[in-house]
C-alpha positions in Angstrom: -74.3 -76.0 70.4 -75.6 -76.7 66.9 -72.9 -75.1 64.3 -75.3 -73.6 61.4 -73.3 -72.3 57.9 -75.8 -69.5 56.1 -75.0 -68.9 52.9 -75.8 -67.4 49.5 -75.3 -65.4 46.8 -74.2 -61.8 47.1 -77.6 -59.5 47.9 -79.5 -62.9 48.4 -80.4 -61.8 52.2 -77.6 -63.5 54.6 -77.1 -60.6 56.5 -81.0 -60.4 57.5 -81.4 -63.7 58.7 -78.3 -63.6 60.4 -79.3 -60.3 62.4 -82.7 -62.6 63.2 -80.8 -65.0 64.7 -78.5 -62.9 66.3 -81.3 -61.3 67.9 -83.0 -64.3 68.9 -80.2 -65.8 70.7 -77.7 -67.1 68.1 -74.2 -65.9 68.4 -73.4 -65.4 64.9 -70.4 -64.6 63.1 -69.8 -62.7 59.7 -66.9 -64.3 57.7 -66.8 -61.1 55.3 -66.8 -58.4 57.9 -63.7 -61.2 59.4 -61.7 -61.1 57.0 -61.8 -57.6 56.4 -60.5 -57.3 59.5 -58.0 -60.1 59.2 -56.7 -58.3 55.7 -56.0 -55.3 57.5 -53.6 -57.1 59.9 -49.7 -56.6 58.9 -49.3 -60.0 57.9 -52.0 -60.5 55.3 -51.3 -57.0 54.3 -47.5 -58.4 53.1 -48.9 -61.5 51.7 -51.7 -59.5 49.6 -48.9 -56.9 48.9 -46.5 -59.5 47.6 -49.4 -61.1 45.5 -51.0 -58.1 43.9 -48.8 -55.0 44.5 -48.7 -51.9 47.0 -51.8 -50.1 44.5 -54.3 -51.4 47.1 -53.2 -50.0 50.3 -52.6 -46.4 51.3 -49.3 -44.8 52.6 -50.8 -45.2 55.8 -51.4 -48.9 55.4 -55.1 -49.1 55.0 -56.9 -51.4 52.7 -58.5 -49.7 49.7 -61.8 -52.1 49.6 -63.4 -50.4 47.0 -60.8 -50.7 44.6 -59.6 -53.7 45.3 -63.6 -55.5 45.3 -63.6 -53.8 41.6 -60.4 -55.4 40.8 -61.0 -58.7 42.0 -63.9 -59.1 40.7 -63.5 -58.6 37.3 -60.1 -60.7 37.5 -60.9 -64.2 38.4 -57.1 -65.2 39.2 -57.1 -62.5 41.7 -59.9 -63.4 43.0 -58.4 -66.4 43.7 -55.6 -65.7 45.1 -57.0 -63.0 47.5 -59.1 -66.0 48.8 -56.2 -68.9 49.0 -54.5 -66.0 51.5 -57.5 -64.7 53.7 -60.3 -67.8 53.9 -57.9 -70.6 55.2 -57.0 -67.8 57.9 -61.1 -66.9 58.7 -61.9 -70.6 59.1 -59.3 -70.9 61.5 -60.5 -68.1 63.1 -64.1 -69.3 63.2 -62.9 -72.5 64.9 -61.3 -70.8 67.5 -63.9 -69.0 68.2 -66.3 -71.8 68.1 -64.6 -73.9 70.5 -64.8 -71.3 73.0 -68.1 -71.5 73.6 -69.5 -74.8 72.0 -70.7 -76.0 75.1 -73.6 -73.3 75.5 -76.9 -74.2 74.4 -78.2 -72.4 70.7 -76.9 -72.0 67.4 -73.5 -70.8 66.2 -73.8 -69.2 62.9 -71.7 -68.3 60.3 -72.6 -66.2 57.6 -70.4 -66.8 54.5 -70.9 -66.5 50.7 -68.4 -69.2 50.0 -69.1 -71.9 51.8 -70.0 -74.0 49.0 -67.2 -73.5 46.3 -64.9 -73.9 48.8 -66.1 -77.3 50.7 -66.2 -75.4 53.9 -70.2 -75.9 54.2 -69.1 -79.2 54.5 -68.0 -78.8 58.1 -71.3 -77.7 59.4 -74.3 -79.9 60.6 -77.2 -77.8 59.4 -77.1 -75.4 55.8 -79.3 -72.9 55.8 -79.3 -70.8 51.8 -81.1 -67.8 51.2 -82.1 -67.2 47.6 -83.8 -64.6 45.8 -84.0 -64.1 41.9 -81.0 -63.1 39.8 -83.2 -59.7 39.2 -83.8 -59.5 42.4 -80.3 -59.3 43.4 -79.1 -57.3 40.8 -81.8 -55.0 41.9 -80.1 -54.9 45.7 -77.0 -54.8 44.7 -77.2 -51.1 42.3 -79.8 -49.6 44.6 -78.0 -50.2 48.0 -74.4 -50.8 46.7 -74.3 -48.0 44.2 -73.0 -50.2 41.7 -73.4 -49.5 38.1 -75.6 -52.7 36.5 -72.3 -54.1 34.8 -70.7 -54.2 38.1 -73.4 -55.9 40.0 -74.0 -58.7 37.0 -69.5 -59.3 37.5 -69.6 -59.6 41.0 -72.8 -62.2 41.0 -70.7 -63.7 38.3 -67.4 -64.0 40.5 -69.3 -66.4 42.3 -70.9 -70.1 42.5 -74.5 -69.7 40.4 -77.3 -70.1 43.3 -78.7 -73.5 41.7 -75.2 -74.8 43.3 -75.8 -73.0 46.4 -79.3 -74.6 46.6 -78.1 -78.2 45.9 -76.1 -78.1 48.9 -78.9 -76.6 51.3 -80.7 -78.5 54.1 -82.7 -75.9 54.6 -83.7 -72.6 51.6 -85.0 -69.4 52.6 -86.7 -67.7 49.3 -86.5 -64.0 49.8 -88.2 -62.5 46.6 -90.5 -60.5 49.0 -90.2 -57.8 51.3 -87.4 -57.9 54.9 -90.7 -58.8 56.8 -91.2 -61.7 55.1 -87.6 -62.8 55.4 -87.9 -61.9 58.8 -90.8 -64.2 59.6 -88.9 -67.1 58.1 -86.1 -66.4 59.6 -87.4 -66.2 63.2 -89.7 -69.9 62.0 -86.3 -71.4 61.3 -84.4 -70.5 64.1 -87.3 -71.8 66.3 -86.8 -75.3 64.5 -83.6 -75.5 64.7 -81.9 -73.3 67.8 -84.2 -72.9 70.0 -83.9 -76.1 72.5 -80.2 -77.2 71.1 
């Protein structure tokens, strides 16, 4: 099983190509929607408590994404911390989960935004990047986020500039046009690389 890493900016189009894939055969694997799950698990929950107070949770226990996403991201220590607690946790994870079924023929992909700042793109034989203009993004990210302009532009900012992202790329996926398109190089991409593996 070839192990893929997709990556790219926030709004850049991961989650498409990764639903292509999926679709096509992949198994594929989310490392956000992972460690939002992982940070609602009692231990992370401490750790996170411990590291940025009790304001993010409610009574009942339950994360308060919003909120914290607006904090983080305009605070780059806490940024960093939230990471240093959850990713070394989600790459574990994706291991495990890896190993279980390497032997099967196809792709396993993981969709991640960081795999590049944190050296974890490193790890994986193929690195596929989707990229789309910073306008483009911005764009995405207020009409389907419902963020105000000043909040998209902080949380592109939070992270690597796409130039880096690029660098690191075997393969680049431009998506300044419409899903279709995306879609069509998506499904050319998976047949290069997944189809016989």
């Amino acid at each position: 099983m070839r192990l893929v890493c997709l990556t790219g900016g926030i709004a850049s189009g991961k989650t498409t190509v990764g639903r292509v894939f999926a679709e096509m055969g992949s198994h594929v694997e989310n490392a956000d929607e992972l460690a939002k799950s992982l940070a609602a698990t009692p231990q992370i929950r401490k750790a996170l408590t411990e590291a940025l107070g009790r304001s993010f949770y409610t009574p009942a226990g339950e994360l308060k994404r919003l909120e914290l996403a607006a904090y983080i991201f305009n605070h780059p220590e806490a940024l960093q911390k939230v990471n240093s607690l959850i990713h070394p946790r989600v790459i574990a994870e994706l291991e495990h989960r890896y190993e279980q079924i390497k032997d099967i023929h196809g792709c396993f992909v993981v969709e991640t935004a960081l795999a590049v700042e944190t050296g974890y793109a490193d790890t994986f034989e193929v690195v596929i990047a989707v990229a789309a203009s910073r306008a483009e993004r911005l764009r995405r990210l207020v009409d389907m986020e419902e963020l105000s302009p000043d909040q998209a532009a902080a949380r592109m900012a939070a992270q690597l500039p796409q130039e880096e992202i690029i660098k690191r790329a075997d393969y680049i996926l431009e998506n300044d046009g419409s899903i279709e398109e995306l879609e069509e190089k998506a499904r050319a991409l998976y047949e290069k690389l997944c189809k016989d593996e």
